[in-house]
MMTF fields as JSON, N, C-alpha, C and O atoms, coordinates in Angstrom:
{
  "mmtfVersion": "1.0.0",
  "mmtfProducer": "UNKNOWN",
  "numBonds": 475,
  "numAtoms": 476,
  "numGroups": 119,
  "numChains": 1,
  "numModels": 1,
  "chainsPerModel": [1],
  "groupsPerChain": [119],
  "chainIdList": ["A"],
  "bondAtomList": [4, 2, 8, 6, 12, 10, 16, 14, 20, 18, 24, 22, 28, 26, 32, 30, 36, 34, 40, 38, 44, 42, 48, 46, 52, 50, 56, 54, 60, 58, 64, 62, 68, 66, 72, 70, 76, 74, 80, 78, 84, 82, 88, 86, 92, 90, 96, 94, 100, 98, 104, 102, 108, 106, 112, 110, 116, 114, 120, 118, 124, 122, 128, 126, 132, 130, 136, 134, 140, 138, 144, 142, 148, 146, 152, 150, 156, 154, 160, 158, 164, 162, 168, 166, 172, 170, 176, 174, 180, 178, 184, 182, 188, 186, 192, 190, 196, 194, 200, 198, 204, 202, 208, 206, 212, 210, 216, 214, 220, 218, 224, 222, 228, 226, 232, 230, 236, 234, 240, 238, 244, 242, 248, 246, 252, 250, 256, 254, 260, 258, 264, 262, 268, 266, 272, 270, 276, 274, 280, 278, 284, 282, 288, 286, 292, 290, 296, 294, 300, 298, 304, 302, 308, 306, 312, 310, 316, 314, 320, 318, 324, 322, 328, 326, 332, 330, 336, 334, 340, 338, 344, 342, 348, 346, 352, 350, 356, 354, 360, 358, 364, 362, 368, 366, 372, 370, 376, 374, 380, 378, 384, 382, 388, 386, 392, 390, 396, 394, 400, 398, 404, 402, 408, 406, 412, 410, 416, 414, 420, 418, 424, 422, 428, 426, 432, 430, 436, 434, 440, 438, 444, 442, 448, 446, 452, 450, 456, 454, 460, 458, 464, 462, 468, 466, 472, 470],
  "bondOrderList": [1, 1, 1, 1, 1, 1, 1, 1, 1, 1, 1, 1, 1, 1, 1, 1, 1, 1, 1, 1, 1, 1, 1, 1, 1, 1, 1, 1, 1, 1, 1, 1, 1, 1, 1, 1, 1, 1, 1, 1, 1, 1, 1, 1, 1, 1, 1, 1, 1, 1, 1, 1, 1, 1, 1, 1, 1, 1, 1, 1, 1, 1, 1, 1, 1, 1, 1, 1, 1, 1, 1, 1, 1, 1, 1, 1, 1, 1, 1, 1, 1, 1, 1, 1, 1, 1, 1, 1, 1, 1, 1, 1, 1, 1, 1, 1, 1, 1, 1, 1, 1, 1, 1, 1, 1, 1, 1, 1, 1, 1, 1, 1, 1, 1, 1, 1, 1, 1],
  "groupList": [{"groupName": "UNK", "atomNameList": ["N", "CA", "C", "O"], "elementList": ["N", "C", "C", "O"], "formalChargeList": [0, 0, 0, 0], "bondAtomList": [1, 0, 2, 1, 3, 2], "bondOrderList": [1, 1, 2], "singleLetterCode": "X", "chemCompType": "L-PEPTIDE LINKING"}],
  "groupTypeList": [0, 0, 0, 0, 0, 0, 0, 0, 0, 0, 0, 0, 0, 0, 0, 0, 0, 0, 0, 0, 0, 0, 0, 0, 0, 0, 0, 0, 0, 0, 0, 0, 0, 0, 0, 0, 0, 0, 0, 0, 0, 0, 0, 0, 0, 0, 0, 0, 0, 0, 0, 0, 0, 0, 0, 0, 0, 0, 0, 0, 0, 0, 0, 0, 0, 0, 0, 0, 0, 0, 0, 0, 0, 0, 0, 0, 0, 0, 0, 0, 0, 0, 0, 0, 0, 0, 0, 0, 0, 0, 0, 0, 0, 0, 0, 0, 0, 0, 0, 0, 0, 0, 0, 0, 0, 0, 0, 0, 0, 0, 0, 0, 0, 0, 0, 0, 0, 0, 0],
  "groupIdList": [1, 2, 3, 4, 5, 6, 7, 8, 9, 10, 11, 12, 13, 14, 15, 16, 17, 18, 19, 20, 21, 22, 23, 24, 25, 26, 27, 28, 29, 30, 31, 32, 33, 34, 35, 36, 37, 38, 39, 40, 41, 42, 43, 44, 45, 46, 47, 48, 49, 50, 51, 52, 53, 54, 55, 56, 57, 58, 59, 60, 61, 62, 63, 64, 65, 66, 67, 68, 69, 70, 71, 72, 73, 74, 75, 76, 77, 78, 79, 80, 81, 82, 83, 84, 85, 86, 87, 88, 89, 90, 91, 92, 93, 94, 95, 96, 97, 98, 99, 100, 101, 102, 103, 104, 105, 106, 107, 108, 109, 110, 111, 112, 113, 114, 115, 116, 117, 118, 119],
  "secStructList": [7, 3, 3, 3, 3, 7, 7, 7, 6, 6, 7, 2, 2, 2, 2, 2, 2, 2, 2, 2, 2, 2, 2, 2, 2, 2, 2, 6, 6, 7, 6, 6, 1, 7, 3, 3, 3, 3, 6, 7, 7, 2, 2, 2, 2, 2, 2, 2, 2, 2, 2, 7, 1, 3, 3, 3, 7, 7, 7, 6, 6, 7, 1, 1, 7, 2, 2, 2, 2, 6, 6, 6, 6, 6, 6, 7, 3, 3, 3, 7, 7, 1, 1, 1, 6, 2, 2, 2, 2, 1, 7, 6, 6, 1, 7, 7, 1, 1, 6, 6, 6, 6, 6, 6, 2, 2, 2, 2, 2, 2, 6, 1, 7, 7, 7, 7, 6, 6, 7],
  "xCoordList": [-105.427, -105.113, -103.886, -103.729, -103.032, -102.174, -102.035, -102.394, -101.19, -101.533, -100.269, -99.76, -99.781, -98.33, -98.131, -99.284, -97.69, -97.116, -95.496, -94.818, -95.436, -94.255, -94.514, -95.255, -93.771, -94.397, -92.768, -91.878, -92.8, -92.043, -91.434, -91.352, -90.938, -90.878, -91.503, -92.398, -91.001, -91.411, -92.875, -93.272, -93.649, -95.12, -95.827, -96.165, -96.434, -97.092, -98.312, -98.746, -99.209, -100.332, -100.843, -101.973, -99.519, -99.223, -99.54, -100.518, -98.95, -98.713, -99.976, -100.249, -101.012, -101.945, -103.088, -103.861, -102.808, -103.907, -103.739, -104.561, -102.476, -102.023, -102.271, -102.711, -101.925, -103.172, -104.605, -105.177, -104.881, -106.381, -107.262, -108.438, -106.052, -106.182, -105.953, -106.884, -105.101, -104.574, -106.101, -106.701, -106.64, -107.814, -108.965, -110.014, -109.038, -110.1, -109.973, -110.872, -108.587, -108.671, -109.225, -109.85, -108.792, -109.02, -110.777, -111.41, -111.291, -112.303, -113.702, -114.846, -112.775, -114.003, -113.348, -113.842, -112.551, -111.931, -111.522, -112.205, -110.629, -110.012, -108.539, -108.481, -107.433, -106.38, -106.208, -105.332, -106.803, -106.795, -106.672, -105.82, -107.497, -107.366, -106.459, -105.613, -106.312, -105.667, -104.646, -104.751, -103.095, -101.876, -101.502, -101.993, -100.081, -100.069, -98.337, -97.69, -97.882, -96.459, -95.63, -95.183, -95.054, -94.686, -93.153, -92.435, -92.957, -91.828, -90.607, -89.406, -91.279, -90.884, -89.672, -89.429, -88.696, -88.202, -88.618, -89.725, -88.348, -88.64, -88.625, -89.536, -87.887, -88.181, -89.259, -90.202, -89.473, -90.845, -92.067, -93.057, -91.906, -92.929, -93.246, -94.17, -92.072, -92.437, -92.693, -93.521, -92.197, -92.285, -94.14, -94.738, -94.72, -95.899, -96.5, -97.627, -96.52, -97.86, -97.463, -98.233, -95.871, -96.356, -97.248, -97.797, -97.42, -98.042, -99.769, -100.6, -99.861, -101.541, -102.238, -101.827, -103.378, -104.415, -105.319, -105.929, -105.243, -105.924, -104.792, -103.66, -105.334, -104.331, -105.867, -106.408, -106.164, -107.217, -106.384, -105.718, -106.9, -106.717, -107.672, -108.734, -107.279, -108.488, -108.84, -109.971, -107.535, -107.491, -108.444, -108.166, -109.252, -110.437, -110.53, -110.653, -110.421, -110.494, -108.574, -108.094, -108.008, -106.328, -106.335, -107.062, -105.497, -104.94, -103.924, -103.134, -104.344, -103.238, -103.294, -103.936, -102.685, -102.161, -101.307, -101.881, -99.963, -98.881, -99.287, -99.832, -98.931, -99.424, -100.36, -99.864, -101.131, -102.838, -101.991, -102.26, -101.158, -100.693, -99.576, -98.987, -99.002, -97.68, -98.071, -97.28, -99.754, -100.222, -100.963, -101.27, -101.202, -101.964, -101.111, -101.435, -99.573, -98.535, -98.047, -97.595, -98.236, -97.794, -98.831, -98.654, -100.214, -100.998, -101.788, -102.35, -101.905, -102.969, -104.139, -104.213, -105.368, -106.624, -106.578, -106.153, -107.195, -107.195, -108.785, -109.744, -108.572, -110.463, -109.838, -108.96, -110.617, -110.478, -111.394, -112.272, -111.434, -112.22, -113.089, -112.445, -114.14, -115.274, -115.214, -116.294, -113.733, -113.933, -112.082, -111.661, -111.604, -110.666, -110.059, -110.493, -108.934, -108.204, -108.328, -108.732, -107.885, -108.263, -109.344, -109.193, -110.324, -111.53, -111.627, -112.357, -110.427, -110.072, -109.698, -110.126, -108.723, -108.182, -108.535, -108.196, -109.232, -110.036, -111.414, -112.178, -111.737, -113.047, -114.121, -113.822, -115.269, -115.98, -116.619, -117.336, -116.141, -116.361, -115.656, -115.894, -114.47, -113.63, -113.507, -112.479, -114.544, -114.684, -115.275, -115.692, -115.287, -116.258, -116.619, -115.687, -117.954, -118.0, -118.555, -118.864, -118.787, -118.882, -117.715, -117.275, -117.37, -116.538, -117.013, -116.283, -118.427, -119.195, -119.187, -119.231, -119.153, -119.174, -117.518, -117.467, -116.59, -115.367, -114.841, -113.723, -115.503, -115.305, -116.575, -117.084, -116.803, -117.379, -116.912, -116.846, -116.12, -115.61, -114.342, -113.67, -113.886, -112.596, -113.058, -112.354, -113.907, -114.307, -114.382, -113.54, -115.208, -115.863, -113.94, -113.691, -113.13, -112.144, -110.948, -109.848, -111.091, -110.595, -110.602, -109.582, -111.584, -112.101, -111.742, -112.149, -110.746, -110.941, -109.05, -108.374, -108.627, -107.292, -106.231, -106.251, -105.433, -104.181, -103.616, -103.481, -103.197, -102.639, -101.467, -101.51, -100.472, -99.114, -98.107, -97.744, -97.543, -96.148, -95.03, -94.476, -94.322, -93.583, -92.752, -91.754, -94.036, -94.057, -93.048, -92.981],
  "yCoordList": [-7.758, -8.613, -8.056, -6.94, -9.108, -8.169, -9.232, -10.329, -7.814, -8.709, -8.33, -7.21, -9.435, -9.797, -9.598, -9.793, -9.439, -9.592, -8.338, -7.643, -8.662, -8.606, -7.39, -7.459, -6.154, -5.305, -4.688, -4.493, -4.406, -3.729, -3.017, -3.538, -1.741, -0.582, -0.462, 0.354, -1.376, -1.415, -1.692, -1.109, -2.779, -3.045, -2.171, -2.059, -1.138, -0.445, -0.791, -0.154, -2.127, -2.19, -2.944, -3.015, -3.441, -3.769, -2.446, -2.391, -1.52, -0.295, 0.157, 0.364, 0.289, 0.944, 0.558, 1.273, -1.041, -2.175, -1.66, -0.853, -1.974, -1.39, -0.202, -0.031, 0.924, 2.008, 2.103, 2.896, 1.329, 1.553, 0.539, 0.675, -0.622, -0.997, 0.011, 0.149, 0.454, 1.262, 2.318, 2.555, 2.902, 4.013, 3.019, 3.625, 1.781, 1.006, 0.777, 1.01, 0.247, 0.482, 1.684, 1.617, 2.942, 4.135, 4.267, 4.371, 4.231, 4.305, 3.754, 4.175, 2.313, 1.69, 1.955, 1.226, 2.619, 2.839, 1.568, 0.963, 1.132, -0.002, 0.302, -0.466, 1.132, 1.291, 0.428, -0.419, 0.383, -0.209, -1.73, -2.412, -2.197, -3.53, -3.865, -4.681, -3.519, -4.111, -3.343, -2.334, -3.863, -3.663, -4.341, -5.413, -3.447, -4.302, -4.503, -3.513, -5.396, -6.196, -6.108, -7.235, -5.198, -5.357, -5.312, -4.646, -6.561, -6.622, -7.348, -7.082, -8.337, -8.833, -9.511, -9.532, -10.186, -11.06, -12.06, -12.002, -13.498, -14.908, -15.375, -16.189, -15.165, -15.416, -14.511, -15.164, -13.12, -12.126, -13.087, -13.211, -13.491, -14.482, -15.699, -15.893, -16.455, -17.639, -17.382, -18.134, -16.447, -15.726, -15.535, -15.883, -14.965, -14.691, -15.514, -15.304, -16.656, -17.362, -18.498, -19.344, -18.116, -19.321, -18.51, -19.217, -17.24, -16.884, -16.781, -16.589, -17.003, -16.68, -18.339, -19.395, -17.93, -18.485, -18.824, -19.866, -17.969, -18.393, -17.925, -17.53, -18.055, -17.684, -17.713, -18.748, -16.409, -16.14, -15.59, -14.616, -16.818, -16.698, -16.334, -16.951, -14.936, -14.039, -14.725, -14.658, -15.603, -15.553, -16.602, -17.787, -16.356, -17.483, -18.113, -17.579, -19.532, -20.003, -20.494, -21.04, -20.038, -20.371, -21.804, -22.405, -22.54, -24.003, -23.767, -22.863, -25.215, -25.713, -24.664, -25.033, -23.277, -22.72, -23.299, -23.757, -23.187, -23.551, -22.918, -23.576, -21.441, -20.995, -21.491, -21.367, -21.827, -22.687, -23.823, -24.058, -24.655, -25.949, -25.436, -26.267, -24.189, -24.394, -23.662, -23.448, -23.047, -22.489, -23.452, -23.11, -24.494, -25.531, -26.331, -27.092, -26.132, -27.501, -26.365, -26.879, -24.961, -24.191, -24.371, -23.866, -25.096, -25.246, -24.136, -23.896, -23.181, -22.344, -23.052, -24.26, -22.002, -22.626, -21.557, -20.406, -22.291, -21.989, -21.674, -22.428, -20.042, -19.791, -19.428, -18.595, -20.409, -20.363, -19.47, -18.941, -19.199, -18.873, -20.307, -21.06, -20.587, -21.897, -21.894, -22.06, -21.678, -21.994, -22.459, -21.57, -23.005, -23.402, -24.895, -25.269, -25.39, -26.633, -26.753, -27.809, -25.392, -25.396, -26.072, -26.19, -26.439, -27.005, -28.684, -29.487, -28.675, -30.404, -30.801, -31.72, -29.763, -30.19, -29.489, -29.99, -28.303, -27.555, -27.734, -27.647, -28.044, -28.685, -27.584, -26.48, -27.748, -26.836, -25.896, -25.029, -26.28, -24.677, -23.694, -22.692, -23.922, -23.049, -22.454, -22.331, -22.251, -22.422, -20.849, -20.548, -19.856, -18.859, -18.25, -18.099, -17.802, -17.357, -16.121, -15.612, -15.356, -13.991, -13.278, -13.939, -11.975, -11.381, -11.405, -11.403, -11.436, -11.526, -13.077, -13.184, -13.811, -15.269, -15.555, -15.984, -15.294, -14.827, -14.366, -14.722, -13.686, -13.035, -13.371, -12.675, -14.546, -15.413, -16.059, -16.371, -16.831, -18.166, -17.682, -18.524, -16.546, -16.322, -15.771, -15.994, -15.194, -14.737, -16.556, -16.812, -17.521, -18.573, -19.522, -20.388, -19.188, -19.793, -19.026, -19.576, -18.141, -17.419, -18.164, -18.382, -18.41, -18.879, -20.26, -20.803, -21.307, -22.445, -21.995, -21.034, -23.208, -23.285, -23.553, -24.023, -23.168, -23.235, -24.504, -24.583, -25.67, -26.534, -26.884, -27.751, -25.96, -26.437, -26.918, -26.671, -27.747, -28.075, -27.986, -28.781, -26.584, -26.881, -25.21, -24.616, -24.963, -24.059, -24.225, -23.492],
  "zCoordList": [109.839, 108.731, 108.034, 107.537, 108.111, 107.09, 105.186, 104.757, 104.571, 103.236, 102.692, 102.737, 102.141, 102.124, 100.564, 100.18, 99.888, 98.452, 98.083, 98.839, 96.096, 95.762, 94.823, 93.843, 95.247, 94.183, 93.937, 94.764, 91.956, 91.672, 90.628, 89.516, 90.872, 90.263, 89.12, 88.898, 88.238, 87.062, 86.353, 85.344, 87.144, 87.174, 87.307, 88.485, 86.386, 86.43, 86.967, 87.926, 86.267, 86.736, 88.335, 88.82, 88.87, 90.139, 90.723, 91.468, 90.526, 91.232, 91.909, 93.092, 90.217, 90.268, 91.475, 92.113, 91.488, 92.267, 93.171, 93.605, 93.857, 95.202, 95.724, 96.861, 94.695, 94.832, 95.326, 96.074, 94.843, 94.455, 95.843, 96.179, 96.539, 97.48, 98.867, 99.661, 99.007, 100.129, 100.001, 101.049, 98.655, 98.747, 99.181, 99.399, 99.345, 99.701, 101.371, 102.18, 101.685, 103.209, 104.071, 105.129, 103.266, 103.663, 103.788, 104.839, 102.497, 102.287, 102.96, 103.135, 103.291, 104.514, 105.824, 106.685, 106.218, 107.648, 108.051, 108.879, 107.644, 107.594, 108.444, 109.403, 108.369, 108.704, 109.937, 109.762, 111.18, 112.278, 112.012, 112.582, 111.183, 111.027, 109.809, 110.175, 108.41, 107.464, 107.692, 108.39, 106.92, 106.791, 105.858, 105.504, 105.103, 103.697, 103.974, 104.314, 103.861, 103.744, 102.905, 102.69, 102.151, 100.64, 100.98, 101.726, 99.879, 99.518, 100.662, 100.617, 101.693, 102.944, 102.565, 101.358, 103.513, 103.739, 103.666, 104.201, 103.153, 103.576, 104.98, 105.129, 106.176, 106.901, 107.334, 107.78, 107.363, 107.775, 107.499, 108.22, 106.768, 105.914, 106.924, 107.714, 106.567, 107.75, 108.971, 109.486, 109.714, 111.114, 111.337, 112.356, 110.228, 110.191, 109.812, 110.261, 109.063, 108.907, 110.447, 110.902, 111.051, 112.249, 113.365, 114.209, 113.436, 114.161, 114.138, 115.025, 112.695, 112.093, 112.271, 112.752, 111.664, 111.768, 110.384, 110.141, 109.801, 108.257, 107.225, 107.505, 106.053, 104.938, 103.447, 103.056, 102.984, 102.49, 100.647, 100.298, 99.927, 98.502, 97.678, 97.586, 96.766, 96.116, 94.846, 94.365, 94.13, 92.98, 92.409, 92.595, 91.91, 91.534, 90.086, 88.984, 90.503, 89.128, 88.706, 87.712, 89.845, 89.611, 89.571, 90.362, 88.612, 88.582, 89.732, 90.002, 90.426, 91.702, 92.833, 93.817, 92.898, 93.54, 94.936, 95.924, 94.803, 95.372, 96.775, 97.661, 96.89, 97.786, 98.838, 99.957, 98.837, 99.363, 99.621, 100.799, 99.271, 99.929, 100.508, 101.2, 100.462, 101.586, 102.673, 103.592, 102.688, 103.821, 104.767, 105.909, 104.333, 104.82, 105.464, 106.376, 104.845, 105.393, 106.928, 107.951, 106.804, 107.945, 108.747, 109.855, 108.547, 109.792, 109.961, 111.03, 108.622, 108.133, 107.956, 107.73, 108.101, 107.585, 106.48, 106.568, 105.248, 104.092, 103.448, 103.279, 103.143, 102.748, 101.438, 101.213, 100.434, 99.055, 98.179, 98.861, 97.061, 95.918, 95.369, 94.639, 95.617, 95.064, 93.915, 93.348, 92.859, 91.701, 91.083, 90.342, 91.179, 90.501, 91.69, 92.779, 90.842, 91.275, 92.953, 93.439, 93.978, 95.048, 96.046, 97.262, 95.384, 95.476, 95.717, 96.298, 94.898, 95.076, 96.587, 97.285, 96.864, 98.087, 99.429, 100.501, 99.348, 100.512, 100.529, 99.568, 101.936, 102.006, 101.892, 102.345, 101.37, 101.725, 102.09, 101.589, 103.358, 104.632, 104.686, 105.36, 103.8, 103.882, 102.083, 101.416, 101.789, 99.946, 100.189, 101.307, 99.073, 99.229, 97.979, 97.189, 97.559, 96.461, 96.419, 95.341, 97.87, 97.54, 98.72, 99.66, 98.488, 99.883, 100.971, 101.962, 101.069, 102.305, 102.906, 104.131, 102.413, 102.374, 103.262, 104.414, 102.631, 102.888, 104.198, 104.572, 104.824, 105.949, 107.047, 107.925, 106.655, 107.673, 107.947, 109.135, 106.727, 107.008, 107.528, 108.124, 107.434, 108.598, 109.713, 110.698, 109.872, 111.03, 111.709, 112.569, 111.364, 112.158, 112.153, 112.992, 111.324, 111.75, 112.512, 112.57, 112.921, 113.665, 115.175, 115.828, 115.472, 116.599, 116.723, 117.75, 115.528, 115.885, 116.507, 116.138, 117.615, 118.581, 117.576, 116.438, 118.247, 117.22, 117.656, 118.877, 116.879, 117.761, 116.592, 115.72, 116.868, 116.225, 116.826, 117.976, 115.917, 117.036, 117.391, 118.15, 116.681, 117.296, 117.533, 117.127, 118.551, 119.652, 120.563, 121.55]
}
């Protein structure tokens, strides 16, 4: 999995998260599977969600989130937080309201074919 975001100098409490994330990968022996992206290119970006398969939003309870519709227009499957605007437009199955919940519904969409077009 990798996890993409914008971190910088000055954001202290960015810093700290990110911290405190990297001691969580560690912590569950994670390194093999998670990887963190910071600070990418726009195309790194597009390059990678044409190659993926889901696109997994933490933030719960967010109005709209932009993000979640320009991952959906890349032909992402989209596993939401079961509590904000998101809800309107992602169906169900792909809704989650615990982390465990979460990593089912990517695990079970992992498995669905990629059918994009323009491979």
């Amino acid at each position: 999995m990798k996890i993409f975001g914008n971190l910088y100098d000055e954001d202290f409490v960015v810093g700290n998260y990110y911290s405190h994330l990297l001691q969580m990968v560690k912590d569950y022996d994670l390194e093999d599977y998670v990887s963190f992206e910071i600070n990418v290119s726009f195309e790194k970006v597009i390059n990678t969600m044409y190659l993926s398969k889901n696109y997994l939003h933490t933030m719960s309870g967010e109005s709209f989130g932009i993000s979640t519709v320009e991952a959906i227009s890349a032909g992402l499957i989209p596993v939401v937080p079961a509590v904000g605007d998101h809800t309107e437009f992602v169906p169900n199955k792909y809704q989650f309201r615990t982390l465990e919940e979460a990593s089912e519904i990517i695990s079970s969409a992992i498995n669905v074919p990629i059918q994009k077009g323009f491979r």
